[in-house]
N, C-alpha and C positions, 0 to 999 in steps of 0.2 A: 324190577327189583330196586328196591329205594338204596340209595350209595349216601357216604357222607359227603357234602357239599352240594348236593342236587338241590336245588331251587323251584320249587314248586307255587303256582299263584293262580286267584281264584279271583277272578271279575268280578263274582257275582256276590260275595262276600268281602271285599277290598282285602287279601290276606296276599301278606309271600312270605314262606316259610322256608326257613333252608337248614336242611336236613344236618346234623353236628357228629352224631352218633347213632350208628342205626344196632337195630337189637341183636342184626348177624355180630356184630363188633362186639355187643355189650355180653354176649354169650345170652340171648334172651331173657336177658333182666330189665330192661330199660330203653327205651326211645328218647333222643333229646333234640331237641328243633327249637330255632328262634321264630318268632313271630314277627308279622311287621302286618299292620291292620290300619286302612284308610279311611278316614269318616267316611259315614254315606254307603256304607254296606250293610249285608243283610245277615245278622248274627243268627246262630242258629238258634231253634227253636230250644227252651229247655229240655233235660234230656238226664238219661242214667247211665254210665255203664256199670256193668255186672261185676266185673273182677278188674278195672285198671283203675289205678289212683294217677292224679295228674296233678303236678306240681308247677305254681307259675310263679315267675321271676320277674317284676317289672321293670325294665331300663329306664323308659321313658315314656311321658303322656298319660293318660288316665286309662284306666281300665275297670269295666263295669265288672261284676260278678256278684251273680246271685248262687249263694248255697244254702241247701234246706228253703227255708222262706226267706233268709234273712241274704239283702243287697246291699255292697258296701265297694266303692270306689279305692283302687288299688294306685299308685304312684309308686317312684320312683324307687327303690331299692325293697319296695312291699313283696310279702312271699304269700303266698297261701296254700295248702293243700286241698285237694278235692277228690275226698273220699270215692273209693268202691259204692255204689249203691245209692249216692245218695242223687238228689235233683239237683242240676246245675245249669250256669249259664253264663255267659259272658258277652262283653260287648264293649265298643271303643264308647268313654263314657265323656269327653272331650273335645274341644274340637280340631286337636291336634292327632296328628299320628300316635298309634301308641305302639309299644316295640316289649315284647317280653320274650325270656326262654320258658321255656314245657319241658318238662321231664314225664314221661310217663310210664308207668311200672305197674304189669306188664305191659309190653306193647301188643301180644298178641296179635294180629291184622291191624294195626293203626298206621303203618305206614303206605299200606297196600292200599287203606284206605282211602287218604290222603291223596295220594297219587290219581285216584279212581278220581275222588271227588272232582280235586283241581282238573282235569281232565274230561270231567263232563259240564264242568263248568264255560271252559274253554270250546265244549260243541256245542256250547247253546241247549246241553239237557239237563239245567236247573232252574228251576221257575225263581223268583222273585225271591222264595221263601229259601233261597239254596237248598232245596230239595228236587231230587230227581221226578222230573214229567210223565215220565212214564210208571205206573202203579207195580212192575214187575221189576225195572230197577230199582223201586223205592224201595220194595220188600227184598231185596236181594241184599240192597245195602243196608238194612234195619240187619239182617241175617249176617252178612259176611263182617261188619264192627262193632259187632254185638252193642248197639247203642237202640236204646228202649224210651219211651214218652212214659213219664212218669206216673201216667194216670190210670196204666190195666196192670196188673200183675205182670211180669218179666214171663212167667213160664207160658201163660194165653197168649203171648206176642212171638216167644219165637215157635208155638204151634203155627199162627198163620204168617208167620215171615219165609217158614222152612214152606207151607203150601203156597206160597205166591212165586217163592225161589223156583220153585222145582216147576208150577206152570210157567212161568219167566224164562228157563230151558226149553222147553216145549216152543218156545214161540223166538228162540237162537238167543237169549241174553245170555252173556258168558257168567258163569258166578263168580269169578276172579276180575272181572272187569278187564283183562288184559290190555282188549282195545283203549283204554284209556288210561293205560300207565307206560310211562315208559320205562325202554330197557336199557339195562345197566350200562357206563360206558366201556367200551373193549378195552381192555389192559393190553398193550404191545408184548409180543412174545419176547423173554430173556432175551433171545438172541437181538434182537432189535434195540431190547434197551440198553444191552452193553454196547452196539454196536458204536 
């Protein structure tokens, strides 16, 4: 379960995000995380989601984003929103570190996400393209972040995301990725913390 201040990072992508506001907090309205992204990683492929808008904040260094067709280099105090639905992308577009916050509304599964992600990143089950190695992960995680390739229709993609999930069980892949998020930290009981 994602907490605020959990620090999450991803090799294979150069990102560490650390979590600000998580959507238990926000009453599920909102997810908020800083970014921190090192030249020399592997941005994700363009992509859709279905129902979350994501809002980016830049601090520092350049940052790429392609929406719809149209690409446009993001600095320092630049905002942009990135609609429900539409095709997106992003990428360190510099050769400096770049550092933005995200807001994303709703969050849905994005933090469980995230978690997953950085987390199989760290086992070495993302290929080059930070995407999952294995074909039953892939569609598990196309399924559990509702995140879509802009090229087939949304509704033909989670017919076979849900039939590769569900063989993906069959053959012990968790659909929550547990094994690779971590859990929460223990809160010390009252009595300890008065003590």
């Amino acid at each position: 379960m994602a907490y605020a201040g959990q620090v999450l990072k991803n090799p294979v992508t150069g990102e560490t995000i650390t979590i600000l506001e998580t959507s238990e907090q926000t009453g599920g309205e909102k997810l908020v995380f800083d970014c921190r992204v090192t030249p020399g990683g592997s941005p994700l492929p363009p992509h859709v989601h279905s129902t979350q808008e994501e809002r980016f904040e830049v601090w520092s260094g350049e940052l790429g984003v392609m929406l719809g067709g149209k690409k446009q280099v993001l600095r320092a105090g630049d905002r942009i929103a990135l609609p429900a639905g539409v095709k997106h992308q992003w990428w360190v577009a510099g050769e400096e570190e770049v550092q933005f916050r995200v807001e994303v509304s709703p969050p849905r599964n994005l933090e469980a996400t995230l978690e997953a992600v950085c987390g199989m990143a760290q086992a070495g089950k993302l290929n080059k393209k930070a995407m999952p190695r294995n074909p039953f992960l892939l569609a598990n995680l196309g399924r559990f972040s509702e995140t879509y390739i802009p090229v087939v229709p949304i509704w033909m993609q989670r017919m076979g995301l849900t039939m590769g999930s569900l063989t993906g069980r069959l053959f012990g892949i968790d659909p929550e990725f547990r094994q690779y998020r971590a859990p929460a930290p223990e809160v010390p009981a009252l009595e300890e913390a008065l003590a």
